[in-house]
RODO-2510 file (C-alpha; in nm, 4 decimals, decimal comma):
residues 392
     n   res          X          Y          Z
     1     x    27,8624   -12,8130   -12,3057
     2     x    28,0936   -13,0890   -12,4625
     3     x    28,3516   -12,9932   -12,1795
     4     x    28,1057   -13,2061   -11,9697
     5     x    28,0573   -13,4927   -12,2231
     6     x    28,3424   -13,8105   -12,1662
     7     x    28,4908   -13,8479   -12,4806
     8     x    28,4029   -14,1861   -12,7077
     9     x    28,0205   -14,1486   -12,6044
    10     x    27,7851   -14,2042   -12,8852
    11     x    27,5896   -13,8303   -12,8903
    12     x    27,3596   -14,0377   -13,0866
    13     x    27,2127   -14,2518   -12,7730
    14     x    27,1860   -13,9366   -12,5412
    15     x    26,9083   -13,7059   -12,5371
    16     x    26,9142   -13,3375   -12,4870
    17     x    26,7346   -13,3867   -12,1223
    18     x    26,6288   -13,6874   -11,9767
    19     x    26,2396   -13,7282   -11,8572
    20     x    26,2114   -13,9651   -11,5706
    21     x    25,8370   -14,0208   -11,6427
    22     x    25,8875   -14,0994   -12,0357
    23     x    26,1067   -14,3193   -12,2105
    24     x    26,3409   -14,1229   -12,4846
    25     x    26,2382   -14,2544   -12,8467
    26     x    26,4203   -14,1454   -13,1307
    27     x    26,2821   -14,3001   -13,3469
    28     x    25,9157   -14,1826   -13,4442
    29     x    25,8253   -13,9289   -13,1469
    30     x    25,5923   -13,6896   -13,0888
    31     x    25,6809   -13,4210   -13,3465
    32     x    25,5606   -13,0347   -13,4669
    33     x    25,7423   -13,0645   -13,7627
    34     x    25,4147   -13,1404   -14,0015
    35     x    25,2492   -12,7590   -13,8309
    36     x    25,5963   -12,6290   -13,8716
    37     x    25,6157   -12,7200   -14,2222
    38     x    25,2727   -12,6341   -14,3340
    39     x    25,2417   -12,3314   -14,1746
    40     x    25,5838   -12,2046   -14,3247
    41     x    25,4526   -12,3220   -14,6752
    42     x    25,0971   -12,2092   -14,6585
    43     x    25,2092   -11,8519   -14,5193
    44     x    25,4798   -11,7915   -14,7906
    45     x    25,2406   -11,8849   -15,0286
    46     x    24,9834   -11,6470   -14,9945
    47     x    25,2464   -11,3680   -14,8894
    48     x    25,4415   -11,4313   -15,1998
    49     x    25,0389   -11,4106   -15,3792
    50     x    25,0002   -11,0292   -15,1966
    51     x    25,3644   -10,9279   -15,2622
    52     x    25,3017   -10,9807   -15,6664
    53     x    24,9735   -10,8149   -15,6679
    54     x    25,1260   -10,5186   -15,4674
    55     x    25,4367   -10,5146   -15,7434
    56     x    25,1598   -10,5657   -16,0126
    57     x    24,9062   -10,2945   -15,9243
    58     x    25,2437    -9,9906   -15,8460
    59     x    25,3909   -10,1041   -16,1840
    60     x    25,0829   -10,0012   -16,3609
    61     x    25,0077    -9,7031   -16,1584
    62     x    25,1515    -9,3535   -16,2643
    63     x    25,3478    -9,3946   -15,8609
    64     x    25,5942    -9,7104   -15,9688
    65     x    25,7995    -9,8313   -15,7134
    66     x    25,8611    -9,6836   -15,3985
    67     x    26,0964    -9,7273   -15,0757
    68     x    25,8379    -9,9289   -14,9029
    69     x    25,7906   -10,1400   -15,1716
    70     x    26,1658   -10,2152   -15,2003
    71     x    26,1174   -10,2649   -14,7742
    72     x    25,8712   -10,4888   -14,8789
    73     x    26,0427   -10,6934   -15,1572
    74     x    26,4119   -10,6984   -14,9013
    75     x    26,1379   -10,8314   -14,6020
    76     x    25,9725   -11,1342   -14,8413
    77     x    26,3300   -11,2539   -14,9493
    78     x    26,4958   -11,2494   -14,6149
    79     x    26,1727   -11,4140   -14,4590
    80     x    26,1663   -11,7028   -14,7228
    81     x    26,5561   -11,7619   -14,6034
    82     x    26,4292   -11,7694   -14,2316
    83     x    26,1225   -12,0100   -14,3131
    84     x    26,3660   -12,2757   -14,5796
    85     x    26,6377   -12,3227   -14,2773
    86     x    26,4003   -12,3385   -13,9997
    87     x    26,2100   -12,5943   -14,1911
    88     x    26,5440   -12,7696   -14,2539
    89     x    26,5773   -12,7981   -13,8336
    90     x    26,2544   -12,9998   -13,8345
    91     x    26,4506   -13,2979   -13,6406
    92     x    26,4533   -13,0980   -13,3572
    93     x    26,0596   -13,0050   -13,3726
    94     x    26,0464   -13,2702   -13,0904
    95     x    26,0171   -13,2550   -12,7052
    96     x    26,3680   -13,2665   -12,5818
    97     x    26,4327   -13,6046   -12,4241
    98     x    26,3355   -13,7357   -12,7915
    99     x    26,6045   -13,5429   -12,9292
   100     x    26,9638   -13,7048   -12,9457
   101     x    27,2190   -13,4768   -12,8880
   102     x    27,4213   -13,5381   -13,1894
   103     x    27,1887   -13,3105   -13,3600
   104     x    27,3075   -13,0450   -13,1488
   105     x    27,6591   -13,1398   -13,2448
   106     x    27,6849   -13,1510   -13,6319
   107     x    27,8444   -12,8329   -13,7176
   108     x    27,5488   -12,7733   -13,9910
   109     x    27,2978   -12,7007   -13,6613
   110     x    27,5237   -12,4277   -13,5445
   111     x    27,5709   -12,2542   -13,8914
   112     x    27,1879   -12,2708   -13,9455
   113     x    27,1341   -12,1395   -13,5980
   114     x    27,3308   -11,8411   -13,6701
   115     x    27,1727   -11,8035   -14,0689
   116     x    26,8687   -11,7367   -13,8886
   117     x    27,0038   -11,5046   -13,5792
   118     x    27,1479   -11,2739   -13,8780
   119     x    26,8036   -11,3273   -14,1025
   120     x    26,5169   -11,2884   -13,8624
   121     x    26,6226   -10,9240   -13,6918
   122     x    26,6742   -10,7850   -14,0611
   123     x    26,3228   -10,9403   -14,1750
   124     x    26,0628   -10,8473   -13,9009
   125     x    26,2174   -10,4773   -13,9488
   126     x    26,2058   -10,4261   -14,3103
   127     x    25,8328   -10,5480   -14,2691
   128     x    25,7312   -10,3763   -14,0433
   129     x    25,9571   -10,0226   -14,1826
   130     x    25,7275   -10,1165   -14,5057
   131     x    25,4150   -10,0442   -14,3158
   132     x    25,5918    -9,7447   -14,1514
   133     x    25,7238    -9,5810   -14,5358
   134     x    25,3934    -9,6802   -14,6606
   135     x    25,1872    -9,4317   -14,4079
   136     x    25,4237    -9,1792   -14,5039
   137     x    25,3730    -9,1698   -14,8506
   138     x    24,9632    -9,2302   -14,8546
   139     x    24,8984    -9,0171   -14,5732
   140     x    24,9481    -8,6623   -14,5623
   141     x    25,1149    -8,6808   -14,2004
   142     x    25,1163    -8,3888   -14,0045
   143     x    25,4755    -8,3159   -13,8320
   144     x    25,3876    -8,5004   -13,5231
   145     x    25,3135    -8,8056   -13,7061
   146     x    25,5810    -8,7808   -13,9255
   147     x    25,8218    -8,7834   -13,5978
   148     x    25,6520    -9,0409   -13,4780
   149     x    25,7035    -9,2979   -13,7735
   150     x    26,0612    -9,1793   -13,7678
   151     x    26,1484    -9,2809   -13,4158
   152     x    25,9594    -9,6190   -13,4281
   153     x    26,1950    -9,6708   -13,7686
   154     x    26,4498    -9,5938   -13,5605
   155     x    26,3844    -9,7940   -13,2467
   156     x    26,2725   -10,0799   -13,4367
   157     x    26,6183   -10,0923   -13,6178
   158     x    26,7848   -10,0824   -13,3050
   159     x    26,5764   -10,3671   -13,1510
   160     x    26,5752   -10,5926   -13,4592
   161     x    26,9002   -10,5162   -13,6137
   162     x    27,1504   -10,5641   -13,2964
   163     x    27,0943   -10,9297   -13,3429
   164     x    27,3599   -10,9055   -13,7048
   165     x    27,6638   -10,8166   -13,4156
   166     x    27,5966   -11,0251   -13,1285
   167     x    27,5262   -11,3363   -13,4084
   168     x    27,8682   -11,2491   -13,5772
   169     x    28,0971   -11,2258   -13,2257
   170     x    27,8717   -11,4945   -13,0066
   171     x    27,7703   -11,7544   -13,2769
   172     x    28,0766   -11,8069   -13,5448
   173     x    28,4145   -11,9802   -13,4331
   174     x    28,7516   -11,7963   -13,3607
   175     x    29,0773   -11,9400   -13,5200
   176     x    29,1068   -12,2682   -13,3504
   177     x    28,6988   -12,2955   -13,2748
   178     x    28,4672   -12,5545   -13,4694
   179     x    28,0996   -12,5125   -13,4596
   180     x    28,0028   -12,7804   -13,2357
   181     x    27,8762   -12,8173   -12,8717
   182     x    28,0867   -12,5450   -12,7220
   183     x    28,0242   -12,3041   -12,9633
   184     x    27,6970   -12,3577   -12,9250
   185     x    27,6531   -12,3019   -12,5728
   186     x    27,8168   -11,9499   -12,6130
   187     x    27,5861   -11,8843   -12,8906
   188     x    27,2894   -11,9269   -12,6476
   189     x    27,3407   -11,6159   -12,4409
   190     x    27,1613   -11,4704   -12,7143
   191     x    26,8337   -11,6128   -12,5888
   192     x    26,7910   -11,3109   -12,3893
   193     x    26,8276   -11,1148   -12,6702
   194     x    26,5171   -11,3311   -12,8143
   195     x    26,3232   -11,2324   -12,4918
   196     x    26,3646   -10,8900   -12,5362
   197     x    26,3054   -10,8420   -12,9010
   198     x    25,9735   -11,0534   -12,8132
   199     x    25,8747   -10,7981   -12,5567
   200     x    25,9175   -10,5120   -12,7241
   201     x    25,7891   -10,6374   -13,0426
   202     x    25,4521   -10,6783   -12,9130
   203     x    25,4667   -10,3129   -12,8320
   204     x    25,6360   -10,1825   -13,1315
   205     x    25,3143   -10,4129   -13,3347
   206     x    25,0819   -10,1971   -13,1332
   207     x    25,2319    -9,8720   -13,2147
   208     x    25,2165    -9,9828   -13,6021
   209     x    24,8634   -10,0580   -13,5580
   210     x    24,7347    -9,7479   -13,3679
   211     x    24,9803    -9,5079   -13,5916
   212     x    24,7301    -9,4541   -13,8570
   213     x    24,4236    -9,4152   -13,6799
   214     x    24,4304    -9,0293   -13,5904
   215     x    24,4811    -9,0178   -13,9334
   216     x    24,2419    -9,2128   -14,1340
   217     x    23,9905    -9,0520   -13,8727
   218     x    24,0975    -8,6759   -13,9848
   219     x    24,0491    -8,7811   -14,3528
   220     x    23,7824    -8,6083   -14,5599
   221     x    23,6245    -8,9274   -14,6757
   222     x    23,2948    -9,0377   -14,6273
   223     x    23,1931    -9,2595   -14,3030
   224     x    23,1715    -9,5932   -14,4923
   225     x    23,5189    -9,5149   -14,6792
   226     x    23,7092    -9,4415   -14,3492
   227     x    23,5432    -9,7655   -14,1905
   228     x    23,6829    -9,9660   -14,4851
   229     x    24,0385    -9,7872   -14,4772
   230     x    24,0882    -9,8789   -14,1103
   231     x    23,9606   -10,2686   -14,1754
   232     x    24,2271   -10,2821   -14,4203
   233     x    24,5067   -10,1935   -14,1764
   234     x    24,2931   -10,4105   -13,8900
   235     x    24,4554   -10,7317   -14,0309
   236     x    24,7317   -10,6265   -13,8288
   237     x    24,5392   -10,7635   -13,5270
   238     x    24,6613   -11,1013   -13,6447
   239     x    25,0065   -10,9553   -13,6392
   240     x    24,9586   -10,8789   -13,2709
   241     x    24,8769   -11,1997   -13,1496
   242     x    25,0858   -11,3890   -13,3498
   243     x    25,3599   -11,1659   -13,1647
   244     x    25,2293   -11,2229   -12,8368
   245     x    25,1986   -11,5896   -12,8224
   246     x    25,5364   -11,5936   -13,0061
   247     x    25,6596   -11,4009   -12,6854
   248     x    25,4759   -11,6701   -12,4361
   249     x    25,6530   -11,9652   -12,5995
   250     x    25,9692   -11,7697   -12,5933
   251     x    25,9087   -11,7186   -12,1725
   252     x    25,8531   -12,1033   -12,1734
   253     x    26,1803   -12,1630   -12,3895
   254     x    26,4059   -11,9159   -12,1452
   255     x    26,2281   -12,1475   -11,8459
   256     x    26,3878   -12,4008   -11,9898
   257     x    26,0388   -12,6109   -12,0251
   258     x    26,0589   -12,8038   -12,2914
   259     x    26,2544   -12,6261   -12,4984
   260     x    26,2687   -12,7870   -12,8455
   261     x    25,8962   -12,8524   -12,8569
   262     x    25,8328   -12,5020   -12,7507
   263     x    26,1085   -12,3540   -13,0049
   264     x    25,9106   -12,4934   -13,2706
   265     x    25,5765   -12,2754   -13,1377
   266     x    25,8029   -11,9938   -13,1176
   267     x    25,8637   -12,0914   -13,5356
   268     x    25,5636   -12,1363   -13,6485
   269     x    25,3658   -11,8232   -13,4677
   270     x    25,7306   -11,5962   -13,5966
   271     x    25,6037   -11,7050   -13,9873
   272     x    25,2821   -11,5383   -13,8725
   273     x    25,3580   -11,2092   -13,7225
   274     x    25,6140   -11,1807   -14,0102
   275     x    25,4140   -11,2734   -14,3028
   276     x    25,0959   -11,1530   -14,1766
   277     x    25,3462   -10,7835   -14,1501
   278     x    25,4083   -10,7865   -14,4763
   279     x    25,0798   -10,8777   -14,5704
   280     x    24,9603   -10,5638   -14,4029
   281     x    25,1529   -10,3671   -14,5749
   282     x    25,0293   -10,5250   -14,9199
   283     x    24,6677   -10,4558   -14,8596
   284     x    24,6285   -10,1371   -14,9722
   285     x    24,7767   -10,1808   -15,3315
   286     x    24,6081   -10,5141   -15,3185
   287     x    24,2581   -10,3541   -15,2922
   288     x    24,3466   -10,1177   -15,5907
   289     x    24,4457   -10,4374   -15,7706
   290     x    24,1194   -10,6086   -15,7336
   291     x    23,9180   -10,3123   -15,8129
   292     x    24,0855   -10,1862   -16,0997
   293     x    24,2419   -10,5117   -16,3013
   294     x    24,0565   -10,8211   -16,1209
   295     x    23,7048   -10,6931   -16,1508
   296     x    23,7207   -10,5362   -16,4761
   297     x    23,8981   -10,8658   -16,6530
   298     x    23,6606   -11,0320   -16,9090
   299     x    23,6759   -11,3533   -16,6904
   300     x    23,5810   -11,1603   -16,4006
   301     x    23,2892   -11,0907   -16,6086
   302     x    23,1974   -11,3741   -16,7720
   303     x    23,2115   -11,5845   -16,4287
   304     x    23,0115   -11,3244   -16,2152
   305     x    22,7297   -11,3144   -16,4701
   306     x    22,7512   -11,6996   -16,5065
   307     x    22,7615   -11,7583   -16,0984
   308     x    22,4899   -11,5028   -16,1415
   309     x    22,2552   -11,6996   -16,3899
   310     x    22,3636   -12,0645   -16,1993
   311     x    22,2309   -11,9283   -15,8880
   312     x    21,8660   -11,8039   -15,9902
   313     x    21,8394   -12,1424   -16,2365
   314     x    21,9512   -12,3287   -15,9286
   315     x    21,6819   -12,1331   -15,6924
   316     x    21,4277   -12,1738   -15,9562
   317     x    21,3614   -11,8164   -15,9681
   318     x    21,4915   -11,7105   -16,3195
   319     x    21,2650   -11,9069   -16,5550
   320     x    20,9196   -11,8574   -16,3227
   321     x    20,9758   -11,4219   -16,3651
   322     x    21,1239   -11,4154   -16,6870
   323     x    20,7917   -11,6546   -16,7691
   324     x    20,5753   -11,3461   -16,6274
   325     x    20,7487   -11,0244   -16,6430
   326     x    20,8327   -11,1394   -17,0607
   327     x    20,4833   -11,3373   -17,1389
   328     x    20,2214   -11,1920   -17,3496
   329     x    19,9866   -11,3357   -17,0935
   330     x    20,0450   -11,0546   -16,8475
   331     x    20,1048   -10,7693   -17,1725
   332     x    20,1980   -10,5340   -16,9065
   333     x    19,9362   -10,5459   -16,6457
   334     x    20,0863   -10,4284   -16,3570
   335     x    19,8765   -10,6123   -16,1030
   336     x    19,9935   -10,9413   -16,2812
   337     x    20,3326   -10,8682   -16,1280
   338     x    20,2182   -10,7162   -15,7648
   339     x    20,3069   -11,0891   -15,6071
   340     x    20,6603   -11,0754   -15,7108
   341     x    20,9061   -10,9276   -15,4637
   342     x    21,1488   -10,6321   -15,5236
   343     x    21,4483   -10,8626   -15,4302
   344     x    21,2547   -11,0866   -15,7075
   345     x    21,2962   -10,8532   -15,9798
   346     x    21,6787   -10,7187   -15,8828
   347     x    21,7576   -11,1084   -15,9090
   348     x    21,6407   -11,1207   -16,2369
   349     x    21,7745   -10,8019   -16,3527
   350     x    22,1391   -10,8793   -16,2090
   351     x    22,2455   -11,1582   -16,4415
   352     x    22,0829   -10,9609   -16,7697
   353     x    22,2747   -10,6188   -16,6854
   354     x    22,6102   -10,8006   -16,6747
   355     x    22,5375   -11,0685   -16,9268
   356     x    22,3786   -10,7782   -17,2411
   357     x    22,5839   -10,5268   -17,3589
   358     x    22,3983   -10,1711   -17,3569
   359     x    22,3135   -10,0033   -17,7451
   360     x    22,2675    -9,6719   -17,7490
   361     x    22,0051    -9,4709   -17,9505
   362     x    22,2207    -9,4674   -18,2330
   363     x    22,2708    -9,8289   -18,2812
   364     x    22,5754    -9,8319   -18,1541
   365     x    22,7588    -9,9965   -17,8694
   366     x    22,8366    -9,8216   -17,5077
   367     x    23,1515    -9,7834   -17,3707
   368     x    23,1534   -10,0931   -17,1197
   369     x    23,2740   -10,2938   -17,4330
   370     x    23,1945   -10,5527   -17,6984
   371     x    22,9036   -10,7475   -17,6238
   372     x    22,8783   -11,1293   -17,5672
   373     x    22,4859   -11,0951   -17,5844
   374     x    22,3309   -10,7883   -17,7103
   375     x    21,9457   -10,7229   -17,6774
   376     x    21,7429   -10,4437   -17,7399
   377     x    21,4385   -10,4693   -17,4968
   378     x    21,1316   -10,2290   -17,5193
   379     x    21,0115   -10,1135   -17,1511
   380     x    20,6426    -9,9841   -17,0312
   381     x    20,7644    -9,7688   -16,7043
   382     x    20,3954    -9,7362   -16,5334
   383     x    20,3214    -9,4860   -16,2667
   384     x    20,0281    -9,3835   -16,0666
   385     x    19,9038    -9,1352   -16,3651
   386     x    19,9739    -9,4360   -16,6348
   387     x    20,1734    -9,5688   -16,8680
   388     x    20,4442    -9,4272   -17,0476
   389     x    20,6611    -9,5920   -17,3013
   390     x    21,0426    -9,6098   -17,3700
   391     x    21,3114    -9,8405   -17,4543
   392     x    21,6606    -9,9016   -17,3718
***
C-alpha cells in the first residue's frame, strides 16, 4: 500500500478512498463512534452485572465453581479487551473518504488491529464453550448429545481459534518490517478469514440454540417448568441475529462498500452476539440468584409490600375495603360485602400478608422471620350452612 504512495506526501490530507459525489471532511464527519461507544459500554455493563450474579449464586451453592464458569470468567475478560481497543479505533468509525490515511499509518492502528485478531477468535469461543460445558453439567445428556456438544467444542475451536496463527505470521513485522502501511495490507488477507468465521458462526449459534431442546423436552418437569427452562435459553435468539447482521456488514466490508463505516456495524453488532453469549450462559444461575437471595432479602420485602400498599392507596382501593370488610357497620354480614370483587379482596389481602408477620397459636412467631408489623386478626369464615369462627 505505501509502495504506491510518493514519498513527502502529507497522509494527513489524503483520504482512504475518494467520493466524487462528496467532499472529504476531516474534520467533524459523519461518525458511528457515539453507537460504537455506547453500545460497547452499555453491553459490558450489564454482562459484567450477569457474570457477578452467576459467580455469586455457584459460590453459595453446595456446586462452586465449575469449567464453564471459568469459560465464562476467560470469555468476559478477553471480550472487555476486544470492546476497550475497538473503542480506542473510534477515528475510523467514519465513512472512508472522511478518513485520512495517516490513521492507517501510525504503527499504534496496526498493533491494535492485530490485539483484536488474537482477542476476538479466543472470546466468541470460550462463550459460546460456556454454554456448551454448561448443558453438560445441568443436563443429564444421553451419549448422542454428549457427542454432539463435543464436536461443536471442537469445531468451534477450530473456527475461532485459527485466527491466534494467521494474526501472529500475517499481522506482526519480520526483522526489518515496521507496522505501517505495508504491513498492513498483508495483514488484510485475513478478511476472508472474517467472512468465514461470520458464516459459520451463524450456524454454529443455531446449533447452540437447538442443542438443548430434545432435552429440556425429555425432562420430567411439569409443562409450565419446561416452557420457562427453554425461555431462559431463548435469549439466545438475540445471539443469532446479532450474528447474522454482523455477517451482512462483514459481506458489505469484503465488497469493499464503505468499508470503515460498515466495520464499525460489524463492531457494534460483534459486542452483541458476544455479550448477549455469555449472557446466555449466565441465565440459569442468574434465575437461582433472584429466587433464592434477591427475593428473600429484607429489602426485597420491605419494597414489594410498600409498592404493594402505594399502589392500592394510589387506586383508592385500600382505605374504601379495609373501611367495610374491618367496620363494625357491616359486623360480618356477608351480603354487606357481595359488591366487592374477588380481585378486590386479593388486593387488599396482598399488602397485609407481606407487610404482618404470622403468630402462631402459641404466641409465638412463624418461621418467615421477625416481624415489622405483627397483628393478630380474628376471622368469621361463613359458608352456606353458617358461620363458623376462628382466628389466625
Amino acid at each position: 500500500m505505501s509502495a504506491s504512495i510518493p514519498p513527502g506526501v502529507d497522509l494527513s490530507k489524503i483520504p482512504l478512498e475518494r467520493n466524487p459525489a462528496v467532499k472529504s471532511n476531516f474534520v467533524d464527519p459523519p461518525t458511528l463512534a457515539p453507537a460504537v461507544t455506547g453500545v460497547g459500554i452499555i453491553m459490558t455493563i450489564i454482562t459484567v452485572v450477569f457474570v457477578l450474579m452467576r459467580l455469586n449464586a455457584n459460590l453459595r451453592s453446595a456446586r462452586k465453581i465449575g469449567w464453564d464458569d471459568c469459560f465464562c470468567v476467560l470469555a468476559l475478560l478477553l471480550s472487555l479487551t476486544y470492546t476497550g481497543v475497538v473503542i480506542s479505533l473510534n477515528t475510523t468509525a467514519r465513512h472512508p473518504w472522511d478518513v485520512p490515511l495517516s490513521v492507517f499509518a501510525d504503527p499504534s492502528y496496526s498493533k491494535r488491529i492485530f490485539v483484536l485478531g488474537m482477542t476476538f477468535g479466543p472470546g466468541i469461543w470460550f462463550a459460546k464453550a460456556a454454554i456448551l460445558m454448561l448443558y453438560l453439567r445441568v443436563f443429564q445428556v444421553k451419549r448422542i448429545i454428549r457427542f454432539l456438544i463435543y464436536f461443536g467444542l471442537t469445531f468451534m475451536f477450530v473456527l475461532y481459534w485459527i485466527s491466534v496463527p494467521l494474526f501472529s505470521y500475517y499481522c506482526t513485522p519480520r526483522a526489518g518490517e515496521a507496522w505501517d502501511l505495508t504491513l498492513l495490507g498483508k495483514c488484510h488477507v485475513n478478511a476472508k478469514l472474517a467472512l468465514v468465521q461470520g458464516v459459520f458462526g451463524v450456524v454454529a449459534d443455531i446449533y447452540i440454540f437447538i442443542l438443548p431442546l430434545p432435552t429440556i423436552y425429555n425432562l420430567n418437569l411439569a409443562y409450565k417448568k419446561k416452557v420457562g427452562l427453554a425461555a431462559i435459553f431463548m435469549t439466545g435468539i438475540l445471539g443469532i441475529i446479532a450474528s447474522a447482521l454482523s455477517l451482512y456488514f462483514r459481506v458489505l466490508n469484503w465488497e469493499h462498500k464503505d468499508s470503515t463505516w460498515n466495520s464499525a456495524k460489524v463492531y457494534i453488532f460483534v459486542f452483541v452476539e458476544t455479550y448477549v453469549t455469555i449472557i446466555v450462559g449466565c441465565t440459569p444461575a442468574v434465575a437461582s440468584f433472584g429466587r433464592n437471595t434477591m427475593t428473600k432479602s429484607a429489602l426485597f420485602q420491605s419494597l414489594r409490600s410498600f409498592l404493594s400498599t402505594s399502589l392500592l392507596r394510589l387506586t383508592g382501593k385500600e382505605d374504601s375495603i379495609a373501611a367495610e370488610v374491618y367496620s363494625g357497620q357491616n359486623n360480618h354480614d356477608p351480603e354487606s360485602l357481595s359488591h366487592l370483587k374477588e380481585g378486590d379482596i386479593d388486593e387488599l389481602n396482598a399488602p397485609r400478608q407481606m407487610a404482618y408477620s404470622t403468630v402462631t397459636s402459641d404466641g409465638k412467631y412463624a418461621a418467615d422471620g421477625p416481624p415489622f408489623i405483627t397483628r393478630i386478626v380474628s376471622l368469621d369464615q361463613w359458608s352456606e350452612g353458617g358461620r363458623t369462627s376462628g382466628s389466625s
